[in-house]
C-alpha positions in Angstrom: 39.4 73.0 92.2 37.7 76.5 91.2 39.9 79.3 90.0 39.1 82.9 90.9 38.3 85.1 88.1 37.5 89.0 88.6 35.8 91.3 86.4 35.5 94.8 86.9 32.8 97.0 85.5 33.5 100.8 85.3 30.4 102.8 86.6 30.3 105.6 84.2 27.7 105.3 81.8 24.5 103.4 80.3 24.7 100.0 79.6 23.9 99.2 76.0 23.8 96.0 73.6 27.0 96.1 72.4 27.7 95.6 77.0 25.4 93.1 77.0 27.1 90.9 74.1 30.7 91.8 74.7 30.9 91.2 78.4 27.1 90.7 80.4 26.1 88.0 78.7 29.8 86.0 78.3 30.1 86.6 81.9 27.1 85.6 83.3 27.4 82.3 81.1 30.7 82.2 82.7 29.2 82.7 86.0 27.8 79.4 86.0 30.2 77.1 85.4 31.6 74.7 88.4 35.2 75.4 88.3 34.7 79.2 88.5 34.8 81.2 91.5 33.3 84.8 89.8 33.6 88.2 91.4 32.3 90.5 89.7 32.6 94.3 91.2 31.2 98.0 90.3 33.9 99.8 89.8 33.2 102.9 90.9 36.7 104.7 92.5 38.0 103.8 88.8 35.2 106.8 87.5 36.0 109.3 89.4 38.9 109.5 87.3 36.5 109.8 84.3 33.7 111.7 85.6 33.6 114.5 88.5 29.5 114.4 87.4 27.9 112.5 91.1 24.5 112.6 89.4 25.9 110.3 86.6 28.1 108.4 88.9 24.9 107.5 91.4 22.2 106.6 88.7 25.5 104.3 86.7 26.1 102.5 89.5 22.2 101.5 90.0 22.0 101.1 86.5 24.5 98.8 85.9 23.9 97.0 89.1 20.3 96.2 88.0 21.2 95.5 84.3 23.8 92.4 85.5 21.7 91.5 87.7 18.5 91.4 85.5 21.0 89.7 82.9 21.1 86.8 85.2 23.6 87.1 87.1 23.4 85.0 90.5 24.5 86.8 93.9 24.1 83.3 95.4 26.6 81.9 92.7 28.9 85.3 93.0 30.2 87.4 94.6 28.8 90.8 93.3 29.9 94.0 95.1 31.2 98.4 94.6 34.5 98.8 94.9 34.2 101.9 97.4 32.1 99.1 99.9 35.6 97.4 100.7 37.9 99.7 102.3 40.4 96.7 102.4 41.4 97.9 98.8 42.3 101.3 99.4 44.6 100.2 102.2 46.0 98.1 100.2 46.5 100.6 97.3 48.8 102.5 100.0 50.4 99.4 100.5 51.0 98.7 97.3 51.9 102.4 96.0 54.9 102.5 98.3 56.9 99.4 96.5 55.8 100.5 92.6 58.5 102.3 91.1 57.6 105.3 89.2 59.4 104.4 86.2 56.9 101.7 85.6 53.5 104.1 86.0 55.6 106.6 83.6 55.2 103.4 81.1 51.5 103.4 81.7 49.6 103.4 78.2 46.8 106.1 79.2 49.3 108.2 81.0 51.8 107.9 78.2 48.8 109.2 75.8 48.1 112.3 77.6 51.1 113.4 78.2 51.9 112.7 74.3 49.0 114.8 73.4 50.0 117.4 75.3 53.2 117.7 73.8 51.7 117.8 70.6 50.0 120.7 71.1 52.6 122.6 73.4 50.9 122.3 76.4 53.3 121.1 79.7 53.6 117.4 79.3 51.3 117.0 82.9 48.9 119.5 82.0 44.8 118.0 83.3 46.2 114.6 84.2 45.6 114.4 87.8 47.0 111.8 90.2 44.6 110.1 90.1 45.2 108.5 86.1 48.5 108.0 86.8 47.8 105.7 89.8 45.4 103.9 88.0 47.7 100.5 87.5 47.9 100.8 91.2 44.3 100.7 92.1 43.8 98.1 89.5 46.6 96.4 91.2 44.7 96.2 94.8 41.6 95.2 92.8 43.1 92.3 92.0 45.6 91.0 94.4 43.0 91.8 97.5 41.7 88.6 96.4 43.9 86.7 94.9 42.3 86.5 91.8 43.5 83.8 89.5 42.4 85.1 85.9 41.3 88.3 84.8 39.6 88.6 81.9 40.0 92.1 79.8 39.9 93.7 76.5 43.5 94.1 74.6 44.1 97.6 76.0 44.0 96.7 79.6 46.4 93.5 79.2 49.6 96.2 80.1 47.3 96.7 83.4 47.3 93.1 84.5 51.3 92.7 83.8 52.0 96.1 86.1 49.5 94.2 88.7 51.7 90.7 88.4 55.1 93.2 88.6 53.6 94.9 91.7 52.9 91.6 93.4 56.0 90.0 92.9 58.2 93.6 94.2 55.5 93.1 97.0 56.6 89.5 97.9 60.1 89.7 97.1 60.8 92.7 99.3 58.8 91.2 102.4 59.8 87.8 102.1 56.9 85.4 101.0 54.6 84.7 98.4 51.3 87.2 99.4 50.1 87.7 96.5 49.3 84.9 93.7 50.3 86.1 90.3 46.9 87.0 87.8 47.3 85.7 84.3 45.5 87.6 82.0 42.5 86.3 79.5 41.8 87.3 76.5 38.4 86.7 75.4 39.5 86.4 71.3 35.4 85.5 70.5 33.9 88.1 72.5 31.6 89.8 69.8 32.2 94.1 69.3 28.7 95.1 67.8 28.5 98.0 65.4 26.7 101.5 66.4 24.0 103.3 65.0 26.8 104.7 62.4 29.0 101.4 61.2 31.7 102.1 64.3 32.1 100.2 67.0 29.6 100.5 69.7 30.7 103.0 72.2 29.5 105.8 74.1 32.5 108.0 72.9 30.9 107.4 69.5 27.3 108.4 70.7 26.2 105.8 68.5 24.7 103.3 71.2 21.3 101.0 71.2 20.5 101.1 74.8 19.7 97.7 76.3 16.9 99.0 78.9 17.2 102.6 79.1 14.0 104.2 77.9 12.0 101.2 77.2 10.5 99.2 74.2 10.2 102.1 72.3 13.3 103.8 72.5 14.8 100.2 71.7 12.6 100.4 68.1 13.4 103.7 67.1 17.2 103.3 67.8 16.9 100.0 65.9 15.1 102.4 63.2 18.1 105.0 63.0 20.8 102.5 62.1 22.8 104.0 58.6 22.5 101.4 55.6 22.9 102.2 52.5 20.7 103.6 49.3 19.4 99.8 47.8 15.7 100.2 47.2 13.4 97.0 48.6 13.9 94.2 45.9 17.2 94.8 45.4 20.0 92.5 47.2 21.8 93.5 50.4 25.2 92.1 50.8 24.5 90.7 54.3 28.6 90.2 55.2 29.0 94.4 55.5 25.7 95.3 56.8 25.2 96.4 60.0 21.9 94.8 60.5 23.3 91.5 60.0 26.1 91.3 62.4 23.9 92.5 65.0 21.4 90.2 64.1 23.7 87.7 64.7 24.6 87.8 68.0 21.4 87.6 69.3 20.1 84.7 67.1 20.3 80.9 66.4 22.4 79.7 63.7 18.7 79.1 62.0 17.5 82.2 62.1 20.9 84.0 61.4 20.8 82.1 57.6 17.1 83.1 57.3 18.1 86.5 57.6 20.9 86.5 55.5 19.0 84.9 52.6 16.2 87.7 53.3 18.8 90.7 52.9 20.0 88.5 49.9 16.6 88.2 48.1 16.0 92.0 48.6 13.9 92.5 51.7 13.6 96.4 52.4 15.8 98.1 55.0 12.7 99.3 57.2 11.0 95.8 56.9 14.7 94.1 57.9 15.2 96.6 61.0 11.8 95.9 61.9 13.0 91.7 61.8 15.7 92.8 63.8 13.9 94.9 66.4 11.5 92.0 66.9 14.1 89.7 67.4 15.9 91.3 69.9 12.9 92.4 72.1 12.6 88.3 71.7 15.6 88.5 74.5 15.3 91.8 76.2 11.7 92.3 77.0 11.9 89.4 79.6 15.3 91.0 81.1 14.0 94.6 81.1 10.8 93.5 82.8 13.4 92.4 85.8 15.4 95.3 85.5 12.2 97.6 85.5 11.4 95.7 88.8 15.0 96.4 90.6 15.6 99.7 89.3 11.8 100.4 91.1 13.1 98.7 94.3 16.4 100.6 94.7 16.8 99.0 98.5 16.6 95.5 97.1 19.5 96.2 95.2 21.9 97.9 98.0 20.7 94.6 99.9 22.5 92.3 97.7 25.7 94.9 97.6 25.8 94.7 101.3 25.5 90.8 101.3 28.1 91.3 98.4 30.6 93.5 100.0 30.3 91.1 103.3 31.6 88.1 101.2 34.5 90.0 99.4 35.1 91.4 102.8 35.4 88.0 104.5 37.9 87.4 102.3 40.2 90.7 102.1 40.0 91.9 105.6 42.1 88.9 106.4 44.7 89.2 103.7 45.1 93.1 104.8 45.3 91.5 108.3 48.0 89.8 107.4 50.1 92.1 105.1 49.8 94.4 108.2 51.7 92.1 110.3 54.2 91.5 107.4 54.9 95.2 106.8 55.1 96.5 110.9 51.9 97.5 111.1 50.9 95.4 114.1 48.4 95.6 116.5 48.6 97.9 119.3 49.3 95.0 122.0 52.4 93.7 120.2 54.8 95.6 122.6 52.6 94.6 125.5 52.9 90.9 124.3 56.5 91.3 123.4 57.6 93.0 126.9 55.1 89.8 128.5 56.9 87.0 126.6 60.7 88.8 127.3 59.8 89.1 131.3 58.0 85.6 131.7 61.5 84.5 129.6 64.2 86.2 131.4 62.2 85.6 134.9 61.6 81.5 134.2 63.4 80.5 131.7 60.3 79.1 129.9 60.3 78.6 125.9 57.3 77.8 123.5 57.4 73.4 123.6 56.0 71.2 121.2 53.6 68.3 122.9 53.2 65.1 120.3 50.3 62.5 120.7 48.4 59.7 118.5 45.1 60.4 118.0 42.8 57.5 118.2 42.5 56.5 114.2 46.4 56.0 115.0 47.4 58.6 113.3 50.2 61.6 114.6 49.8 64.9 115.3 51.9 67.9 117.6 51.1 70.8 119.7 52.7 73.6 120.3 52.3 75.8 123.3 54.0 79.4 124.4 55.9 79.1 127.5 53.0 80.1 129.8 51.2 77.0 128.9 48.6 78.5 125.9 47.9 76.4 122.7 48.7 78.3 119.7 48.6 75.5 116.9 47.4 71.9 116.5 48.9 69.9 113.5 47.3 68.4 110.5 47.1 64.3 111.4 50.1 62.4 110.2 50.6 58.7 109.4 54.1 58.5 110.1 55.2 59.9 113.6 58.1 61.2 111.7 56.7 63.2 109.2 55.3 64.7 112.4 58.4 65.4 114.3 60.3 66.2 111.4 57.7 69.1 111.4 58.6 69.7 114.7 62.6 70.0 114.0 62.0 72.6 111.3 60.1 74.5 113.9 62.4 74.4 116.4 65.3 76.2 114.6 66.1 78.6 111.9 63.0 76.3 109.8 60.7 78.3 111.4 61.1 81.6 109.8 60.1 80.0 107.1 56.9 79.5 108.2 53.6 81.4 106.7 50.8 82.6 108.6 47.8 82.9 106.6 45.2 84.7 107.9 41.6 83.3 108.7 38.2 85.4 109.6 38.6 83.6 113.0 41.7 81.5 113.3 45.1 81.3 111.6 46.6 78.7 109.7 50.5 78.1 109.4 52.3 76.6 106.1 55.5 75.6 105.5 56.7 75.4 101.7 53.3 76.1 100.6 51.7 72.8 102.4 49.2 73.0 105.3 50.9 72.1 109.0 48.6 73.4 111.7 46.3 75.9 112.8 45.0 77.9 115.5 42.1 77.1 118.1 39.2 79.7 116.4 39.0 82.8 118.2 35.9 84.5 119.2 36.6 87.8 117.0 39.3 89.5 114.5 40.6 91.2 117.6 41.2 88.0 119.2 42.4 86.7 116.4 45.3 89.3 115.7 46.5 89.5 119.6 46.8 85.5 118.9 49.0 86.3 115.9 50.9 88.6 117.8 51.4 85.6 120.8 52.2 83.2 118.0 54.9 85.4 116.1 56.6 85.8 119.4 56.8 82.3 119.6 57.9 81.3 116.6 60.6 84.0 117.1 62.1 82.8 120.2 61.8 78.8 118.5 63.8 80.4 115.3 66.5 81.5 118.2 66.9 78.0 118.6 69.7 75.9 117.5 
């Protein structure tokens, strides 16, 4: 069995090395393995609450979008998408917005932050932080549940992010009545490795202290190796490898071979210039192949919004039902509902007719049901039992109270019914969402009048 796991990836910047070792190049290994269903998405609604700069925000999200890509990740293995391609999420941000208490986005860590800064200094406590900030949880929220995403995987700041998201789900199911929304348990990638800048701090663009992974070539690559502080020992004199810079990025781009060559060169006194220079070398070992494909992509821009498309259709396949179905949950049906409903009510009062359930043995012997609405229409055909009654105890808990119990889960082209969480029938497949909906409309109505039942 796979489990979904979703990683977003903030479109607001450059990616650099200290990217590529802390989350590109765990991922993409990640990626790979069997029991993992990745989705990995450009999060690019989440920067427009940290840039109003389009420029910056167009050229990120090619950037970045070409750097995973050239990194190895597979859009075959994937599925790779921008968040602003699937307006399921938005929706579903609304959705989700109107059953999160305020209280709980006043708790918010970044909110919390500005509005303690502002205070500090005097200022109103809401002074610059827009709407947007404060709904952040929300949006991360949608990210996440619009899939049903299993794990996410995030730094230690975010983990408050993924609890709000598991609290917003459960309000969600507990106020409409069923489980909608799995619960995402948050991962915490303890080994990831946090590189050191060109000054000793951490790696970050706040800093300004980045080694770009592709941006400006082979050359820019050398002379940012070439800027990184170390200290005043001459060449011949030992370097204490453990607090040096050059080391720990060396590191995480070598073998365990080549890491204690290094460290006994540093030890034995080579020169700081002639180590940055081992260090340059070695990571051009790993990059130069990667930037060559990245060179290639960035040059063929179209390529690239290809695979978003082909992304954004996948994650699409897969959200535009769920909103589907949180629609009908929440009253927002389709447009024929009264039509249907006034249909089923007349045909009712007029004949007397009520949905009927039709049982048969298929010919491996084993037992299955049908049930039809009362003008003679199949709306579900049951999984095969081996016991006829298994089957028609099915059938019992459908023909009373039971069947408000039952969950709909929404197909692209068909719907499937459950009843405590187990498979129980489905739907013929219809030839279009449309379809599909009216059909859920026809089979709600049914399993109304069947719940009126004693």
């Amino acid at each position: 069995m796979q489990t979904r796991v979703l990683t977003g990836i903030t479109t607001t910047g450059t990616p650099h090395l200290g990217n590529y070792v802390g989350a590109i190049r765990p991922a993409v290994a990640a990626s790979r393995r069997a029991e993992v269903d990745a989705f990995y998405f450009m999060a690019d609604y989440h920067a427009l609450i940290k840039s109003d700069d389009p420029a910056r925000i167009e050229r990120s999200r090619l950037e970045i979008a070409a750097t995973w890509l050239a990194a190895g990740l597979d859009p075959q293995r994937v599925t790779f998408y921008r968040q602003s391609d699937i307006p399921e999420i938005p929706e579903l941000t609304w959705f989700l917005t109107c059953v999160t208490a305020k209280g709980l986005l006043n708790r918010a860590h970044a909110y919390k932050a500005a509005v303690d800064k502002n205070t500090e200094v005097g200022e109103d406590a809401d002074a610059g932080v827009t709407a947007g900030l404060y709904m952040y949880p929300v949006l991360m929220a949608a990210d996440i549940l619009a899939f049903n995403a299993n794990k996410v995987p995030v730094g230690r700041d975010q983990i408050q992010h993924i609890e709000m998201a598991r609290d917003i789900a459960q309000r969600f199911n507990h106020i409409y009545g069923r489980e909608f929304f799995v619960l995402p348990e948050v991962v915490i990638e303890e080994q990831v490795a946090t590189l050191p800048g060109l000054d000793g701090r951490k790696m970050s663009k706040s800093y300004d202290n980045t080694i770009p992974l592709f941006s400006g070539g082979q050359k820019h690559l050398r002379d940012s190796i070439m800027r990184i502080v170390t200290d005043s020992r001459a060449p011949g004199e030992p370097k204490e490898p453990e607090s040096s810079s050059l080391f720990t990025i060396f590191r995480a781009f070598a073998t365990d071979a080549e890491s204690s060559a290094f460290r006994q060169a540093l030890i034995d006194g080579i020169g700081w210039g002639e180590a940055k220079q081992v260090l340059f070398e070695r990571i051009e070992a790993d990059v130069a192949p990667m930037r060559e494909s990245y060179d290639a992509l960035i040059a063929r821009p179209a390529q690239i919004e290809e695979i978003l498309h082909e992304g954004a259709r996948k994650a699409r396949a897969i959200a535009a039902p769920k909103i589907a179905e949180l629609r009908d949950a929440i009253g927002l049906r389709s447009g024929v509902s009264t039509v249907v409903s006034a249909a089923v009510a007349k045909t009712e009062s007029k004949a007397g007719k009520l949905p009927r359930f039709a049982s048969f043995r298929d010919a491996d012997g084993s037992f299955r049901f049908r049930l039809f609405s009362a003008d003679g229409e199949e709306l579900l055909l049951s999984k095969s039992f081996a016991d006829p009654k298994a089957a028609g105890m099915y059938q019992k808990r459908l023909k009373g109270p039971g069947a408000m119990a039952a969950v709909l889960q929404v197909q692209p082209n068909a719907l499937m019914l459950e009843l405590d969480g187990e498979y129980v029938a489905t739907t013929p497949e219809y030839r279009d969402e449309q379809a599909r909906d009216e059909a859920l409309v026809r089979l709600r109505e049914a399993l109304d009048q069947l719940a009126a039942q004693e």
